[in-house]
C-alpha positions as CSV (number, residue, x, y, z in Angstrom):
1,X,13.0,26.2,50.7
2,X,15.0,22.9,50.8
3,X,11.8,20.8,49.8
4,X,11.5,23.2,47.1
5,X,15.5,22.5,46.1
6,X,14.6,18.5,46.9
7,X,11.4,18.8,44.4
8,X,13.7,20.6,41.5
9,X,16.6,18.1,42.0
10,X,13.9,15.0,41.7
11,X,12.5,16.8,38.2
12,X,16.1,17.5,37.0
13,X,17.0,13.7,37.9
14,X,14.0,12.2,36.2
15,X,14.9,14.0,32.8
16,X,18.1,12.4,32.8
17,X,17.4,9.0,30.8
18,X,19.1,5.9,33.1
19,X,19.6,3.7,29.8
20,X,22.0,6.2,28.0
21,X,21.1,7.5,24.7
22,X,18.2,7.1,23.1
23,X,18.5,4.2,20.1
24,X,15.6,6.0,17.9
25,X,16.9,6.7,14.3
26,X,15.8,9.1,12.6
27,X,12.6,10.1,10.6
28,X,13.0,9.2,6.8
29,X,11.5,9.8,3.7
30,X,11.0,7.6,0.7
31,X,10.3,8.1,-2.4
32,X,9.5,4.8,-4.3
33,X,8.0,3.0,-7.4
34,X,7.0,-0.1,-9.0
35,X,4.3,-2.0,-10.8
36,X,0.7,-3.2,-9.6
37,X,-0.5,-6.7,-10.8
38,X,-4.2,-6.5,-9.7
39,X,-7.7,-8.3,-10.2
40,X,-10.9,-9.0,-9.0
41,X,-13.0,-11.2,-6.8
42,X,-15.7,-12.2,-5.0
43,X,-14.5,-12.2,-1.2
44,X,-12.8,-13.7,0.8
45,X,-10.7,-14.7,-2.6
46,X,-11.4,-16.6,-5.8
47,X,-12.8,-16.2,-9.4
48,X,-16.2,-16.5,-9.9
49,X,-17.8,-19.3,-11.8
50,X,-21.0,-19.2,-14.7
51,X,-18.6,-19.3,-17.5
52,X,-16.3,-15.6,-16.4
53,X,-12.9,-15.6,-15.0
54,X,-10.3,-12.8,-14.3
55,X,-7.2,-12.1,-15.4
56,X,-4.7,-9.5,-13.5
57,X,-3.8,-6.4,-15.2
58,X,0.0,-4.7,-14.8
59,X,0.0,-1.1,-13.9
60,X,2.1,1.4,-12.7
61,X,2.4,2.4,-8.6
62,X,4.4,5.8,-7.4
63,X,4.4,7.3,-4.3
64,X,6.3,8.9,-1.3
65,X,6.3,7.9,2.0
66,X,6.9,9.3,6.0
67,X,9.0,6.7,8.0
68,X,8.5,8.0,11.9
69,X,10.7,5.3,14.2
70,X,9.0,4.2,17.4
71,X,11.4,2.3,18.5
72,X,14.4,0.7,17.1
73,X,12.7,-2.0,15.3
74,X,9.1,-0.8,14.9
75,X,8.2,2.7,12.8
76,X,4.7,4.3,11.6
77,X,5.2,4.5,7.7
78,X,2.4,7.2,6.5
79,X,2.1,7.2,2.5
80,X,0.4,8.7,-0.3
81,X,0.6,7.0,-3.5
82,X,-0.9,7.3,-7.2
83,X,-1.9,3.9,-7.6
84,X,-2.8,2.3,-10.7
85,X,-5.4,-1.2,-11.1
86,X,-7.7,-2.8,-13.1
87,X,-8.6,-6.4,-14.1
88,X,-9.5,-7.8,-17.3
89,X,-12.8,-10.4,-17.0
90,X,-13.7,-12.6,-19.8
91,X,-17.2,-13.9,-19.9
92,X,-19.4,-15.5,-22.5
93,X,-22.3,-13.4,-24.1
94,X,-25.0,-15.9,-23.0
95,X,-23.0,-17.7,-19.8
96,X,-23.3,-20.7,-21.6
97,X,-23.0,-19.9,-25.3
98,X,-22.4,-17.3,-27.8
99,X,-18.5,-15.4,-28.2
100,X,-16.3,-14.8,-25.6
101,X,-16.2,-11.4,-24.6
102,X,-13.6,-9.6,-22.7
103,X,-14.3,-6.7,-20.5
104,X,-11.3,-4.2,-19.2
105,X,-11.4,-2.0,-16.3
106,X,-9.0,0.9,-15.5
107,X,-9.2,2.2,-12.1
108,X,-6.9,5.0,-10.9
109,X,-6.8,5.6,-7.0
110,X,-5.0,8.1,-4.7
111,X,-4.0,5.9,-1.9
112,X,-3.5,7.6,1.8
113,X,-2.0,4.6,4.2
114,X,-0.9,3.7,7.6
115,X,1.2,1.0,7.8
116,X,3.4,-0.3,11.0
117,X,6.7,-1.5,9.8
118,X,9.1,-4.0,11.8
119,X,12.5,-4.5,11.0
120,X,14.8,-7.1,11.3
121,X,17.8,-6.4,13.1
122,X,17.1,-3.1,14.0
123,X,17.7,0.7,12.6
124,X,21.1,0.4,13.5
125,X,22.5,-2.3,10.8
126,X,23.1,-1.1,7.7
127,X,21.3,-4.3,6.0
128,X,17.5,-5.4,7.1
129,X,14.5,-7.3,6.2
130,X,11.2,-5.4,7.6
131,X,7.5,-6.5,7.2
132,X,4.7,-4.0,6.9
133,X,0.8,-4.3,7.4
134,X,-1.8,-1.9,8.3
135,X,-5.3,0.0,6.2
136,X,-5.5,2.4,3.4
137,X,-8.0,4.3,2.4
138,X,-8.2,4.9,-2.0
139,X,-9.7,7.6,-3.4
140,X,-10.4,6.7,-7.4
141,X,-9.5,10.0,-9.6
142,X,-10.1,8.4,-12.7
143,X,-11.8,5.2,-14.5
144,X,-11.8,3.8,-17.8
145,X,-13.6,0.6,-19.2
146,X,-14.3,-1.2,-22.3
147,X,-14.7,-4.5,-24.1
148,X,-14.2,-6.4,-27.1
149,X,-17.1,-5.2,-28.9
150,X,-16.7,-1.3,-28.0
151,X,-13.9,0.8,-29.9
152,X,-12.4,2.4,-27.4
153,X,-12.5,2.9,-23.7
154,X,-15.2,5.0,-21.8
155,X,-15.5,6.8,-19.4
156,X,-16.9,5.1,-15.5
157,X,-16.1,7.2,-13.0
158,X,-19.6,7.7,-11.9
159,X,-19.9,4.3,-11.3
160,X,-16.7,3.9,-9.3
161,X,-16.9,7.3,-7.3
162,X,-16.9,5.9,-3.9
163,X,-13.8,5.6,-1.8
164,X,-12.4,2.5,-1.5
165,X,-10.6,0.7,1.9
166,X,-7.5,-2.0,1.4
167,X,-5.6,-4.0,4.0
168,X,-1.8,-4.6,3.4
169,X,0.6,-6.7,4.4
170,X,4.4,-7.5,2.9
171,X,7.8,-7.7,3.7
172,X,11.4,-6.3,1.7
173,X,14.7,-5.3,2.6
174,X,16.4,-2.2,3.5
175,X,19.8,-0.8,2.6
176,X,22.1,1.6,4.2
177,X,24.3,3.2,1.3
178,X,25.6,6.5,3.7
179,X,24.4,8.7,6.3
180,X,21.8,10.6,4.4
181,X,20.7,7.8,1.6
182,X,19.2,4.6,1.5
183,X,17.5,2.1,-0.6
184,X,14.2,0.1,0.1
185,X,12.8,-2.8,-2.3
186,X,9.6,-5.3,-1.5
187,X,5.9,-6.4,-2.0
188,X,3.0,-5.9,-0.7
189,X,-0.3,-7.2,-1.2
190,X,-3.5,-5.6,-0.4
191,X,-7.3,-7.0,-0.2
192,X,-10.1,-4.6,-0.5
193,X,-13.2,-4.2,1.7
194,X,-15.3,-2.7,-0.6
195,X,-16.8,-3.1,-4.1
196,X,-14.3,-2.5,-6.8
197,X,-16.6,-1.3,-9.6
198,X,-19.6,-0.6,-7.6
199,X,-21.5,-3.0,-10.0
200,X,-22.3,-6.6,-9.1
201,X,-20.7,-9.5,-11.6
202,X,-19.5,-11.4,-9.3
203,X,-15.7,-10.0,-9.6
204,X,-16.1,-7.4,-7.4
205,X,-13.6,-7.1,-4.8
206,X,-9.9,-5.8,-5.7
207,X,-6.7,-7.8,-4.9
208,X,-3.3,-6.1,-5.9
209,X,0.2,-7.3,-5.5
210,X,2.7,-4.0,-5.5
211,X,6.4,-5.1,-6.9
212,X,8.1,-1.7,-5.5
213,X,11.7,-0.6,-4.9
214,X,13.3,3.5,-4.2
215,X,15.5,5.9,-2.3
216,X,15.0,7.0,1.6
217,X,16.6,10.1,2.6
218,X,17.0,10.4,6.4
219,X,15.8,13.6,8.0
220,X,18.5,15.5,10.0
């Protein structure tokens, strides 16, 4: 009976934490927005030669995200995010001669991330700069291309079905504005993996710097 009272005692001790309370803020969410300046090509990075070059394209970029602290400088940012891209490539009819022609892809994707997210002080300053990295994985929901010499845009999802993978990296600041509310503003830029149009011209591979800013709400 007293080694089972000894054995209790230990359990009830090692609950007790020895370092005081726990620093861990709270879980947040965001809500955010901003603009996508993407384009294409060939990897690692670069424009392709033979007469073509790329041009970025300015779209739009919302999406909410789940900010779950690991410690008090380090967090697991989950996000999904309607995120717009395209390019426009310019390339000669014949390569060498003939009219320039420019060709304009729209490509919509549903992007599901996993980022890790440092900041700098910590959770507990009201002011901070934090850097992000980690993958996402786009699904494309719609796609739209065209060129000079064609009216309008078509329709090409069917050649830009397959899921896409991006790696990310960037930094912004975070702000404090009362208990509950926040603000969050930065970049990112992410690098695809895969084949952007699922053709092969030589810009292939997506590139996409995300100007984005919003409100964080902290969970109770």
């Amino acid at each position: 009976m007293n080694q089972l009272g000894i054995f209790l005692l230990f359990l009830s001790g090692a609950q007790v934490p020895v370092s005081g309370p726990s620093t861990v803020e709270p879980t947040t969410i965001a809500l955010t927005g901003g603009v996508n300046r993407s384009w294409t090509a060939p990897p690692p990075f670069g424009y392709v030669a033979d007469g073509g070059a790329s041009s970025p394209l300015a779209r739009v970029r919302i999406g909410a995200e789940l900010i779950m602290p690991v410690r008090s400088w380090f967090a697991l940012q989950y996000g999904a995010t309607y995120s717009q891209t395209g390019e426009i490539a310019s390339y000669l009819e014949n390569f060498l001669e003939g009219p320039l022609i420019e060709e304009r892809w729209e490509v919509d994707y549903l992007e599901v991330s996993a980022l890790g997210k440092m900041r700098i002080p910590d959770e507990s300053k009201r002011l901070g700069l934090h850097v992000l990295a980690g993958p996402a994985i786009a699904l494309p929901v719609a796609c739209r291309t065209g060129s000079t010499v064609a009216e309008r845009l078509g329709d090409c999802r069917p050649a830009s079905s397959r899921f896409n993978v991006l790696l990310y990296g960037g930094a912004g600041v975070d702000a404090r504005l009362n208990e509950r509310l926040g603000a969050t503003a930065g970049f990112l830029y992410g690098i695809s993996l895969r084949g952007f149009t699922g053709v092969t011209h030589g810009l292939d591979h997506l590139r996409v710097l995300s100007l984005r800013g919003g409100l964080v709400y902290r969970i109770p």
